[in-house]
C-alpha positions as CSV (number, residue, x, y, z in Angstrom):
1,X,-0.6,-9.2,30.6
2,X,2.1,-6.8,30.4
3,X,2.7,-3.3,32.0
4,X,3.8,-0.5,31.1
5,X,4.7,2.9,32.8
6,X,5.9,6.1,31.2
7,X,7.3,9.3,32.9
8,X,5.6,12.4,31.1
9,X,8.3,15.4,31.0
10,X,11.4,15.2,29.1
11,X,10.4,11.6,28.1
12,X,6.8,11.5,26.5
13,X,7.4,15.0,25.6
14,X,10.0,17.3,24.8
15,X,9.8,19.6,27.4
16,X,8.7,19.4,30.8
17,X,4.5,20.6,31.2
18,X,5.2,21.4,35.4
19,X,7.7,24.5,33.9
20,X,6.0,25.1,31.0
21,X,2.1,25.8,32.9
22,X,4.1,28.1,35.3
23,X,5.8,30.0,31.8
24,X,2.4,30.2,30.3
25,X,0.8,31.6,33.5
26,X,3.4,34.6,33.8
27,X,2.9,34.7,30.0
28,X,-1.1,35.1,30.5
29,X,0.2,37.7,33.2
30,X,-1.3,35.4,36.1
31,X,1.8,35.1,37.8
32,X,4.1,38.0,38.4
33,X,7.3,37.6,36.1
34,X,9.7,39.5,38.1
35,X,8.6,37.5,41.0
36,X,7.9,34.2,39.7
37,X,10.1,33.3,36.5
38,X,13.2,33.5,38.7
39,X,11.5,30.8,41.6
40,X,10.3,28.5,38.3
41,X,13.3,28.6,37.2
42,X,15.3,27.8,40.2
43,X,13.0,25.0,41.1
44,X,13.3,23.3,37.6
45,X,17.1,23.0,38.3
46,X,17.1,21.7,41.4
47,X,14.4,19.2,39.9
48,X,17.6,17.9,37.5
49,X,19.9,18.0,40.4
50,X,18.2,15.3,42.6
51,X,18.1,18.6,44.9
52,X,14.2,19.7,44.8
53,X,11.8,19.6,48.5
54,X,8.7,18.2,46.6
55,X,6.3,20.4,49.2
56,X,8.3,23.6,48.9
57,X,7.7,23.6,44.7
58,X,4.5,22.1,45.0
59,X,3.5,25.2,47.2
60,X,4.6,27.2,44.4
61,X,3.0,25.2,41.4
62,X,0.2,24.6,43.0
63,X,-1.3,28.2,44.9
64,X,-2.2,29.8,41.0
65,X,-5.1,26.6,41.3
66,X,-6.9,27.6,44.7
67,X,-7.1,31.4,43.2
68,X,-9.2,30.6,40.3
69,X,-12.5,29.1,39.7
70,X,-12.0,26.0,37.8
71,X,-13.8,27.2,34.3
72,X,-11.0,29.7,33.9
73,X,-8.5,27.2,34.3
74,X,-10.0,24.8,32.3
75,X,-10.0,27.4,29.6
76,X,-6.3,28.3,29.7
77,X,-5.6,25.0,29.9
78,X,-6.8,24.5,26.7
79,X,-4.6,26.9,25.3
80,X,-1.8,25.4,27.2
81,X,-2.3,22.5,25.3
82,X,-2.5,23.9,21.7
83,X,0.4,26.6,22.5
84,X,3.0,25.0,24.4
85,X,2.3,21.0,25.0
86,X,0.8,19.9,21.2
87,X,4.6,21.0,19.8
88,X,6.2,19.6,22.3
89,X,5.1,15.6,21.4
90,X,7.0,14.0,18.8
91,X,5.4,10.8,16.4
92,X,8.3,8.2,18.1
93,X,6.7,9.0,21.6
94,X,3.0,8.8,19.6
95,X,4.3,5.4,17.8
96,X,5.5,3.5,20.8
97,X,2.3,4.0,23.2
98,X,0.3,3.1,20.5
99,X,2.8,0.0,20.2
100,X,2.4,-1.0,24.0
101,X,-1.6,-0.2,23.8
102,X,-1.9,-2.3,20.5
103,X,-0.7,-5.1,22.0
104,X,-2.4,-4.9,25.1
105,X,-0.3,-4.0,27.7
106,X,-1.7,-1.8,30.6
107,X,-0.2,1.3,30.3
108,X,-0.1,4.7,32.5
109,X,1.5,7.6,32.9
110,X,3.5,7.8,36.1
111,X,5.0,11.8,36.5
112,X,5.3,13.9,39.8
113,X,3.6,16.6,38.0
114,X,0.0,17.8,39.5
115,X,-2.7,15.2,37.7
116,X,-4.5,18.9,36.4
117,X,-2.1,20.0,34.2
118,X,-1.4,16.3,32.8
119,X,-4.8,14.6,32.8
120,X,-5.7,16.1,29.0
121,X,-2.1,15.3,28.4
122,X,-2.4,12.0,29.1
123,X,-5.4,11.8,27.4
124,X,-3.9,13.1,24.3
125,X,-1.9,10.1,23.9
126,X,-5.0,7.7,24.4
127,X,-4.2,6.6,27.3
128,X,-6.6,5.8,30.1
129,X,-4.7,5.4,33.1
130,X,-3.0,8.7,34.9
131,X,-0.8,8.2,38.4
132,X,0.4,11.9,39.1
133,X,0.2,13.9,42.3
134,X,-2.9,14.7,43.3
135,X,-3.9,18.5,44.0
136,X,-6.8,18.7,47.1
137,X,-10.2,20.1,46.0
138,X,-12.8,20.7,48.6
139,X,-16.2,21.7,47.3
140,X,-15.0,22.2,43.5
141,X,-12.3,24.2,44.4
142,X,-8.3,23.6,44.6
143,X,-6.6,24.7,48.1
144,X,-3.1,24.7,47.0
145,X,-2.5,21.5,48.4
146,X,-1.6,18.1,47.3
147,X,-3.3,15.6,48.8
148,X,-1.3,12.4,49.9
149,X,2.0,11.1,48.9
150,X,3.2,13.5,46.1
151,X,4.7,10.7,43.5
152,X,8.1,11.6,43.3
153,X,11.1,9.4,43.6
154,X,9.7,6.8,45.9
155,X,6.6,7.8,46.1
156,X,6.2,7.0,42.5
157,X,6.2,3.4,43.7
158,X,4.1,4.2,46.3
159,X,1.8,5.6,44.2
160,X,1.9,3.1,41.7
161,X,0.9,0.0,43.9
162,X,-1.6,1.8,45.1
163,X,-3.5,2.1,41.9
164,X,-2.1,-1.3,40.9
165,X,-4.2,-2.6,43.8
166,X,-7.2,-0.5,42.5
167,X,-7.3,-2.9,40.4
168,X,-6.7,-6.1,42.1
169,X,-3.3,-5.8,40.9
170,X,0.2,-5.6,41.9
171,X,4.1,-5.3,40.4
172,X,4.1,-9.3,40.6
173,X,0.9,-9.6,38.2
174,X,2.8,-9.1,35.0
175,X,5.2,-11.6,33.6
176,X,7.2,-8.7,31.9
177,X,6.8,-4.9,33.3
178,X,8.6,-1.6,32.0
179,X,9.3,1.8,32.7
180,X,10.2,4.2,30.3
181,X,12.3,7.6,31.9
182,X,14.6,10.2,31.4
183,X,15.3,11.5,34.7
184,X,18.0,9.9,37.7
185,X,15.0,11.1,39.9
186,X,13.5,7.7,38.8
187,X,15.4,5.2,39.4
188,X,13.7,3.7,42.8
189,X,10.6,2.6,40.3
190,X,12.9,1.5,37.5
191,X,14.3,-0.7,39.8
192,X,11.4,-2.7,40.4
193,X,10.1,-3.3,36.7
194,X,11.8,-6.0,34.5
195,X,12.7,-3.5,31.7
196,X,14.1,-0.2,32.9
197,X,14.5,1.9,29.6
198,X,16.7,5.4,29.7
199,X,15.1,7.7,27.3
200,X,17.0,11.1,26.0
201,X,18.4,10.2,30.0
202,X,20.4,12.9,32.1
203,X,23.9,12.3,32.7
204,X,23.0,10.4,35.7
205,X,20.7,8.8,34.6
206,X,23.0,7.2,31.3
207,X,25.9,6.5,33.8
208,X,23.6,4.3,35.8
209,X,21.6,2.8,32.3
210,X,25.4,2.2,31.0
211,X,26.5,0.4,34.2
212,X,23.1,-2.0,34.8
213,X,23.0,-2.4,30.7
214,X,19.8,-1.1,30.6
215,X,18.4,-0.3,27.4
216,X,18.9,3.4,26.0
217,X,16.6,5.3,23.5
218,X,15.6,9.1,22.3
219,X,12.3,9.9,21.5
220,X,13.2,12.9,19.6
């Protein structure tokens, strides 16, 4: 068996769904735009520099979850998906999960971004298997919260064994492994698979794909 792992923003899509959610909120006029646009904004750039706290943003991403009952989230969720996630997924990023799932690989989506906002993402590309970070719920409800390690940088492979030995798995199960990403943020789990792949990459990220000859591709 083979495995396969995919980062979500700016790779599987194009467009990142953590900044786009918070646009669509101050859109919906949930979230102040005077107040809030600036901070998403802000956070997303220090997210390409390698400079983002992980608990600071998700502090900011996440608090618009523990102030609304879950139906109404559900609902614009919905529309998230038709208005700003459907255009943002190209047929090459459609064509080569379906390549990997057809010839039965196990394949998941590994992104830092909360596993609400991505879960119907992920499902929109058949795919079955989600590792994200985690938003805490007690008694239906979101606190605001993430609960455990948030995966991000490292913590993606933290994550990743962890639901790797869910299933009675681990990285050394799989003769070949991948992991498709655009982002230099990702490079502590590309170094573990046998076929790092640079897709649409930042400039860090190319320098670094150049230099270890790792395969580059766009998905757009």
């Amino acid at each position: 068996m083979e495995l396969v792992l995919f980062d979500l923003d700016n790779t599987l899509l194009a467009g990142d769904s953590d900044f786009e959610w918070a646009q669509f909120l101050i859109h919906k006029g949930v979230l102040d735009r005077e107040v809030q646009e600036a901070r998403n904004k802000d956070f997303y750039e220090q997210y390409k520099a390698g400079t983002l706290d992980i608990f600071e943003f998700l502090d900011f991403q996440l608090a618009p979850l523990a102030r609304h009952p879950r139906t109404e989230l559900d609902a614009w969720h919905r529309e998230f998906m038709t208005r700003s996630i459907v255009p943002m997924i190209g047929e090459p990023a459609r064509t080569l999960v379906r390549q990997h799932l057809d010839r039965g690989a196990l394949v998941a989506v590994v992104t830092a971004t909360n596993s609400f906002v991505t879960g119907p993402i992920v499902r929109e590309f058949g795919i079955e298997h989600l590792v994200a970070t985690i938003p805490a719920h007690e008694q239906g409800q979101f606190t605001g919260k993430p609960r455990g390690m948030p995966a991000f940088k490292a913590g993606k492979i933290e994550r990743v064994e962890a639901w790797l030995e869910s299933l009675g798995l681990y990285l050394g199960s799989f003769e070949r492994s991948w992991f498709y990403s655009d982002s230099h943020n990702d490079l502590p789990l590309m170094g573990r698979v046998s076929n790092p792949v640079a897709v649409d990459p930042d400039e860090t990220l190319l320098a670094h794909a150049e230099k270890s000859d790792w395969p580059v591709i766009s998905l757009r």
